[in-house]
BANUVO-990028 format. One record per residue: residue in three letters; x, y, z negated of N, C-alpha, C, O in turn. Coordinates in nm, 2 decimals, always signed. Example, Ala and Ser with C-alpha at 12.3 -4.5 7.8 and 13.67 -1.06 7.14 Angstrom:
resn; n_xx; n_yy; n_zz; ca_xx; ca_yy; ca_zz; c_xx; c_yy; c_zz; o_xx; o_yy; o_zz
ALA; +1.32; -0.57; -0.78; +1.23; -0.45; -0.78; +1.32; -0.33; -0.78; +1.42; -0.33; -0.85 .
SER; +1.28; -0.22; -0.71; +1.37; -0.11; -0.71; +1.29; +0.00; -0.79; +1.34; +0.11; -0.80 .
***
This chain:
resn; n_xx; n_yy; n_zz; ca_xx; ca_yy; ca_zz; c_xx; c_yy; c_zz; o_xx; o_yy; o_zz
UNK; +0.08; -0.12; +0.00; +0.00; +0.00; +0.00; +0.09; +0.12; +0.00; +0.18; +0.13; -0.08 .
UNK; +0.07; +0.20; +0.06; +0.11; +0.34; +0.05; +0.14; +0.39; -0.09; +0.27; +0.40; -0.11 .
UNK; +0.06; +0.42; -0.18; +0.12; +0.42; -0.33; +0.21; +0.37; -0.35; +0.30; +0.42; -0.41 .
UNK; +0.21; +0.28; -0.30; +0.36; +0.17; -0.36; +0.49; +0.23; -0.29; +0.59; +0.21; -0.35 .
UNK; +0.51; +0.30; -0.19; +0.62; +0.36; -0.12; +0.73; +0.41; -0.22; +0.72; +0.43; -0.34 .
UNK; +0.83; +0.43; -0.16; +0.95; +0.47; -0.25; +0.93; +0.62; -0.18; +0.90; +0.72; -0.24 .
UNK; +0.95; +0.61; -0.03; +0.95; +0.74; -0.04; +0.86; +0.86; -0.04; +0.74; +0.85; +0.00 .
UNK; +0.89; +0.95; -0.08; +0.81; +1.07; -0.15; +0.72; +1.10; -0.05; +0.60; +1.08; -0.07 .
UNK; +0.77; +1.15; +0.04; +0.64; +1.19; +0.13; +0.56; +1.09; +0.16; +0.44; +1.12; +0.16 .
UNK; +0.61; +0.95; +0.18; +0.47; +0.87; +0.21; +0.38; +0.84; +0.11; +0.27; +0.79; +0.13 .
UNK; +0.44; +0.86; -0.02; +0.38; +0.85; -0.14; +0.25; +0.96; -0.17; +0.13; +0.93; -0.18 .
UNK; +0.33; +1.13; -0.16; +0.27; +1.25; -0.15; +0.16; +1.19; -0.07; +0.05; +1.17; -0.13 .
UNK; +0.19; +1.16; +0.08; +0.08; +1.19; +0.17; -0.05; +1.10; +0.10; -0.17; +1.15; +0.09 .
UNK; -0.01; +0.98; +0.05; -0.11; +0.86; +0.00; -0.22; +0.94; -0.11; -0.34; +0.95; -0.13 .
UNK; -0.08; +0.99; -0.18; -0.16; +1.05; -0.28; -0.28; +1.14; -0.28; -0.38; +1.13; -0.35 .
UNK; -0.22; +1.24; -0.16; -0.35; +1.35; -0.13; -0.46; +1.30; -0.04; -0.56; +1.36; -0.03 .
UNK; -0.45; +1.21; +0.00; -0.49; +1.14; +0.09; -0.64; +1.10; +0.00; -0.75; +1.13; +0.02 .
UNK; -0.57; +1.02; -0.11; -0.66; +0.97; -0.21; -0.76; +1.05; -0.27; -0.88; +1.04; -0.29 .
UNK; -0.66; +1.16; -0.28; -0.73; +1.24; -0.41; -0.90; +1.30; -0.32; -1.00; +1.34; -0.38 .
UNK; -0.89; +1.30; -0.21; -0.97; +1.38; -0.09; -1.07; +1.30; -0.08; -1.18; +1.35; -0.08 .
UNK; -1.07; +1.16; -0.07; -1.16; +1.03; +0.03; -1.22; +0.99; -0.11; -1.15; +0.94; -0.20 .
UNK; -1.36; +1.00; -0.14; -1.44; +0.99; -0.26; -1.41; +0.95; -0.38; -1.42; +0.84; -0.44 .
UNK; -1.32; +1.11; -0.41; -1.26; +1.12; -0.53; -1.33; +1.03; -0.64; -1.27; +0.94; -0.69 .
UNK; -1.46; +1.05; -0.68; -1.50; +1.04; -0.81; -1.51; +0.88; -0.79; -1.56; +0.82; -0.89 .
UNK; -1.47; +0.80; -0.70; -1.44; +0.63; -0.70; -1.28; +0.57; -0.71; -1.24; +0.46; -0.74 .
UNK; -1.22; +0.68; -0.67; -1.11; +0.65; -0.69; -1.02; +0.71; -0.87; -0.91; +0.67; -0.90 .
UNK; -1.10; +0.82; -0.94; -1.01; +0.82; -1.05; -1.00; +0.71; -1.14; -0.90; +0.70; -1.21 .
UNK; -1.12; +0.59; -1.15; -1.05; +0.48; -1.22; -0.94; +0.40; -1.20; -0.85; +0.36; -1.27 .
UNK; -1.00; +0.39; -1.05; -0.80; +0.28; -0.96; -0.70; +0.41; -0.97; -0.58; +0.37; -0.95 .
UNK; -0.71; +0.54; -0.99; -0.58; +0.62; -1.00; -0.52; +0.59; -1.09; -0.41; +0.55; -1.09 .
UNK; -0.61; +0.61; -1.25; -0.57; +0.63; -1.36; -0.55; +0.44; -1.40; -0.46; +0.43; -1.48 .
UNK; -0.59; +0.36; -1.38; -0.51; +0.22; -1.36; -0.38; +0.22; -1.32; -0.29; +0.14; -1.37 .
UNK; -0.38; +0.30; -1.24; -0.24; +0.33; -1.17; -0.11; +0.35; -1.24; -0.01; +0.29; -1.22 .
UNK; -0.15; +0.43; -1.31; -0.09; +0.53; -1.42; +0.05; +0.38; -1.46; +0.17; +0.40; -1.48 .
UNK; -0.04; +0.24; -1.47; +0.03; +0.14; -1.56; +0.08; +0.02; -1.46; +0.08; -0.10; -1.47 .
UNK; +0.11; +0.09; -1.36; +0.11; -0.03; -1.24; +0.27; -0.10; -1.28; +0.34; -0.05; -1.38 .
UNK; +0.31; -0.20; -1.21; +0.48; -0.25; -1.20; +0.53; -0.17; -1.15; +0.61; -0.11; -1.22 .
UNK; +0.50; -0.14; -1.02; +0.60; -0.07; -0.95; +0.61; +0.08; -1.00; +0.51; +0.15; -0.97 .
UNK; +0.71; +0.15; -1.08; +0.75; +0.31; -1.09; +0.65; +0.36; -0.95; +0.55; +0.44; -0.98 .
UNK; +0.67; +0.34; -0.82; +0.65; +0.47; -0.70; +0.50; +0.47; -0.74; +0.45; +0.58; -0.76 .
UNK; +0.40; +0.32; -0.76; +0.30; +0.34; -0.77; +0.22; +0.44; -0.86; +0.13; +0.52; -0.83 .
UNK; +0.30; +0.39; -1.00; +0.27; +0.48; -1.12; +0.34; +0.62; -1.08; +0.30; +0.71; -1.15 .
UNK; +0.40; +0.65; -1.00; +0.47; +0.79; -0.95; +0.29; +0.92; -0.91; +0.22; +1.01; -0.96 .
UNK; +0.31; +0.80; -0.79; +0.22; +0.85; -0.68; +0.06; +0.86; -0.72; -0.04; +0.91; -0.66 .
UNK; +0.08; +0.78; -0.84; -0.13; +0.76; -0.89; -0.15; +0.90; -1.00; -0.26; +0.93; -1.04 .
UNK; -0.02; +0.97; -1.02; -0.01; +1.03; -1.14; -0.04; +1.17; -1.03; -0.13; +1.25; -1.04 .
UNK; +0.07; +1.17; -0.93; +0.03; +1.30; -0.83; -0.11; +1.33; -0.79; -0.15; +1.44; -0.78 .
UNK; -0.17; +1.23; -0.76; -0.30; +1.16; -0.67; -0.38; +1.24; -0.80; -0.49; +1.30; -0.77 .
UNK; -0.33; +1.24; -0.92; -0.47; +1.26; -1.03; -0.45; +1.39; -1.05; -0.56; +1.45; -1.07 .
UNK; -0.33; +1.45; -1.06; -0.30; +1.59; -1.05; -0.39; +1.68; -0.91; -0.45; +1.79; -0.91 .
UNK; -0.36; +1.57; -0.81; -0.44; +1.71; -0.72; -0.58; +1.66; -0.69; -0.64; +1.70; -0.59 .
UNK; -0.65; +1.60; -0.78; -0.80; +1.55; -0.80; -0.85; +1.72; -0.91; -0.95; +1.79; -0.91 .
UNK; -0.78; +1.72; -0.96; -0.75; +1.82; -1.10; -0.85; +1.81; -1.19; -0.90; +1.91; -1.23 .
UNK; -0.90; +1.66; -1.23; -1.00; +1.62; -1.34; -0.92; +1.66; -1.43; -0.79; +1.65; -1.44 .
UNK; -1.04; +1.72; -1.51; -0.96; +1.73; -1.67; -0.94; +1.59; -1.76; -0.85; +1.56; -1.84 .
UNK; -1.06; +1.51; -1.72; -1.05; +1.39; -1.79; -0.89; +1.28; -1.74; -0.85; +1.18; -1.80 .
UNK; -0.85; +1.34; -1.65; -0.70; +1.28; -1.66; -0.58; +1.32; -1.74; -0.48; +1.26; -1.75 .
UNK; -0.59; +1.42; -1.79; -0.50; +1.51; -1.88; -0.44; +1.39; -1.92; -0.36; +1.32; -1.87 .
UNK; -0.52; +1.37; -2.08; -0.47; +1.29; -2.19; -0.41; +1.14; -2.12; -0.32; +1.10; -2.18 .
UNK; -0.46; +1.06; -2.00; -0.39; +0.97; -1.97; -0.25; +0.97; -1.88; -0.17; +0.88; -1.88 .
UNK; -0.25; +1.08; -1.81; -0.13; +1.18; -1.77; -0.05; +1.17; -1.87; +0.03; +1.07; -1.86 .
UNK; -0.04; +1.26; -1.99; +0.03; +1.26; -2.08; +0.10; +1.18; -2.15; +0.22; +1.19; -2.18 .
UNK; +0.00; +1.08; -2.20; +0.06; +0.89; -2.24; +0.18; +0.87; -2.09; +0.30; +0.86; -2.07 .
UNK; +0.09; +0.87; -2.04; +0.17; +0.83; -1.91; +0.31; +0.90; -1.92; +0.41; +0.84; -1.97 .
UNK; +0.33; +0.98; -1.90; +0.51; +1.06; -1.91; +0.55; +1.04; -2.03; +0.67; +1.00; -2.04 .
UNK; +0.49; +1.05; -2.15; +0.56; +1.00; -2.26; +0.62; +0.86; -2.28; +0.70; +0.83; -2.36 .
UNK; +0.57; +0.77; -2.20; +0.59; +0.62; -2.20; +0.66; +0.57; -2.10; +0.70; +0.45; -2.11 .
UNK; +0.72; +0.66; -1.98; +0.77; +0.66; -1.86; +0.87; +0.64; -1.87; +0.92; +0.72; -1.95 .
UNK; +0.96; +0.53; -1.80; +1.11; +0.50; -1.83; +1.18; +0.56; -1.73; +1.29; +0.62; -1.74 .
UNK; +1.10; +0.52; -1.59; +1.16; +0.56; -1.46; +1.20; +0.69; -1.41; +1.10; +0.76; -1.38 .
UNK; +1.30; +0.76; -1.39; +1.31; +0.89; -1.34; +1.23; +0.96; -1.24; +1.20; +1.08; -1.25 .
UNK; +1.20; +0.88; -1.13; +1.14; +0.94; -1.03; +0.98; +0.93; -1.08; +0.89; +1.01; -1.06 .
UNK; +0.98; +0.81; -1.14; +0.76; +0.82; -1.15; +0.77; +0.94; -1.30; +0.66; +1.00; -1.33 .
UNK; +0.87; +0.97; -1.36; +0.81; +1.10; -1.47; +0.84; +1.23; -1.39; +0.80; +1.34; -1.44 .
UNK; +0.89; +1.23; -1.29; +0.93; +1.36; -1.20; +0.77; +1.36; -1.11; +0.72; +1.47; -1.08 .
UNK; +0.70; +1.24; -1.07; +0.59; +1.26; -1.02; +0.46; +1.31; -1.14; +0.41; +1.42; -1.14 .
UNK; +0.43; +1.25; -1.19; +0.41; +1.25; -1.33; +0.42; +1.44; -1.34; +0.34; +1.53; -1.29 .
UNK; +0.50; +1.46; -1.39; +0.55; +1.59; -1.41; +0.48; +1.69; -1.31; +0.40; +1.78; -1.34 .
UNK; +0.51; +1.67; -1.22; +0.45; +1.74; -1.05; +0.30; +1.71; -1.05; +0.25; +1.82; -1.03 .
UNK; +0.20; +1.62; -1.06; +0.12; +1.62; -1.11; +0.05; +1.67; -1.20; -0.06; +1.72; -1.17 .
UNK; +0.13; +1.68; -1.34; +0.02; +1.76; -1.41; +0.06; +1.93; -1.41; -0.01; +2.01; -1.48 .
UNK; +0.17; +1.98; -1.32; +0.15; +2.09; -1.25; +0.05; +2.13; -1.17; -0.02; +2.24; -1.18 .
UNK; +0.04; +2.02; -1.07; -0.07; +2.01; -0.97; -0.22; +2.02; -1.07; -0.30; +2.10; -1.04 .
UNK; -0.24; +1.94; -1.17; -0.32; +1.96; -1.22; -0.41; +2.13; -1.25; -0.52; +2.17; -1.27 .
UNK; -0.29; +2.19; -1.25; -0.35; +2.37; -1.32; -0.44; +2.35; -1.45; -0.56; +2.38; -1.45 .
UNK; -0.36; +2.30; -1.56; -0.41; +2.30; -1.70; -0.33; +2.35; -1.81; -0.23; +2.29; -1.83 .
UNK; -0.35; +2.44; -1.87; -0.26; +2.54; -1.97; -0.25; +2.43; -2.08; -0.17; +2.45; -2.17 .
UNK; -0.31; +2.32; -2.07; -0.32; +2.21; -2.21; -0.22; +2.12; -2.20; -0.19; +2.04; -2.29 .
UNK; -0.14; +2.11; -2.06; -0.06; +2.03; -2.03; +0.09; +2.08; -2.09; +0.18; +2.00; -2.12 .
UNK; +0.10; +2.18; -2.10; +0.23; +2.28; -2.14; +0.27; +2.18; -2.30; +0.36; +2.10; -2.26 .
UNK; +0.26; +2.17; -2.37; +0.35; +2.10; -2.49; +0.36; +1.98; -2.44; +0.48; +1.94; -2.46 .
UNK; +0.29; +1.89; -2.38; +0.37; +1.77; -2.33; +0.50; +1.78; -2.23; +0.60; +1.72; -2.24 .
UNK; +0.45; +1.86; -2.16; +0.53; +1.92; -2.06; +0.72; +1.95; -2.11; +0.83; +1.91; -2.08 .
UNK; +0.66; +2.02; -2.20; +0.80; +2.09; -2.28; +0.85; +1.95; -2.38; +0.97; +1.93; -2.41 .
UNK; +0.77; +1.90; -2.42; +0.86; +1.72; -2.51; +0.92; +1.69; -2.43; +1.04; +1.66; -2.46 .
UNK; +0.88; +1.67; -2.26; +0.95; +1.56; -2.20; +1.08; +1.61; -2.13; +1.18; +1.54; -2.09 .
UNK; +1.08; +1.73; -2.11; +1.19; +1.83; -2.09; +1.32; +1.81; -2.22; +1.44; +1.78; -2.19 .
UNK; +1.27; +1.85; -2.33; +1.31; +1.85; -2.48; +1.40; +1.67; -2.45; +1.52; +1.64; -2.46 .
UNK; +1.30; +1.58; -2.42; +1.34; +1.43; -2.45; +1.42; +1.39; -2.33; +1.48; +1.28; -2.34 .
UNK; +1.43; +1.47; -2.19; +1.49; +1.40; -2.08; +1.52; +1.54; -2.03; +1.44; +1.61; -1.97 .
UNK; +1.67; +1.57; -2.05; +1.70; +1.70; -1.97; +1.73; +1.67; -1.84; +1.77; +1.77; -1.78 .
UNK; +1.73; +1.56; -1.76; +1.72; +1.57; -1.62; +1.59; +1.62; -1.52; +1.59; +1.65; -1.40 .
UNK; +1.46; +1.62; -1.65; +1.34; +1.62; -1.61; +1.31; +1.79; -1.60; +1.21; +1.83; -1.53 .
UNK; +1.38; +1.85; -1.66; +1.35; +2.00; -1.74; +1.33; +2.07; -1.60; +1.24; +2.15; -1.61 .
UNK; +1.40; +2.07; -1.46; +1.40; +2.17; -1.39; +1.25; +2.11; -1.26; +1.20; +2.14; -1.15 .
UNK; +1.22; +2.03; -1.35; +1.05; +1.97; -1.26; +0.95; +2.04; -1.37; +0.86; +2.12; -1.32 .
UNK; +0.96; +2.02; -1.55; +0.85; +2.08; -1.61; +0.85; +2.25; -1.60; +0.76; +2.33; -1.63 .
UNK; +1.00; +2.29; -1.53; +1.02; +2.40; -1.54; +0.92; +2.50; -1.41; +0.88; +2.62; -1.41 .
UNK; +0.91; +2.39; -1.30; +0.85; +2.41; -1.20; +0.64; +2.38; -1.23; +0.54; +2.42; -1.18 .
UNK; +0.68; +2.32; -1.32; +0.53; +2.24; -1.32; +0.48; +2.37; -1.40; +0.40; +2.45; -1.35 .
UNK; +0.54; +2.39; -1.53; +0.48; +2.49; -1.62; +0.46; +2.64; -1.58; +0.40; +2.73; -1.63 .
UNK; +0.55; +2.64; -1.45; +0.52; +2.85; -1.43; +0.42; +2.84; -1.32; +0.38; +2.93; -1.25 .
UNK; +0.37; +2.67; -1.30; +0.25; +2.71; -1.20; +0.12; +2.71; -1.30; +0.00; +2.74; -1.28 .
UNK; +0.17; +2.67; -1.39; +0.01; +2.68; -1.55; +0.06; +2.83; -1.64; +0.06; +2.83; -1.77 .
UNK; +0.10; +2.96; -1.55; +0.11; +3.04; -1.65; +0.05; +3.11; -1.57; +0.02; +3.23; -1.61 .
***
């Protein structure tokens, strides 16, 4: 599946792709997502929920990056809940920054789009 891609853009594309084609059937299999094997899936289901911009994804967003081992799916993750446009998302935002300074120059980008 497309989700499952490594690379970014075919990931992105799947993602937005998703978020568009009857969203409100797809936030359960997104937020499933969130816990998949594959990192790109969990990457790309996390973007996918970001540009749906349900608020009811916030809090599983959140678990989601705090529990994330993979660099690239908390950088999606991250880019997501930017995409999201939620001011609620900012202290998780700033822990995972605080807990992974490789991550800081993505929450850095994520959070001045929620200010």
């Amino acid at each position: 599946a497309a989700l499952d891609d490594k690379d970014p853009g075919v990931g992105a594309a799947a993602a937005m792709a998703m978020s568009q084609a009857d969203p409100a059937g797809q936030l359960d299999a997104l937020r499933n997502g969130l816990s998949a094997a594959l990192p790109a899936r969990r990457g790309n289901a996390a973007l996918a929920l970001g540009f749906m911009k349900d608020a009811n994804s916030l809090d599983p967003l959140l678990v989601a990056l705090a529990g994330e081992n993979d660099l690239a799916a908390r950088k999606r993750i991250i880019q997501g809940l930017g995409e999201m446009g939620l001011k609620a998302a900012i202290p998780g935002l700033q822990d995972a920054a605080r807990g992974d300074p490789r991550v800081k120059p993505d929450v850095e980008a994520a959070v001045s789009r929620l200010q």
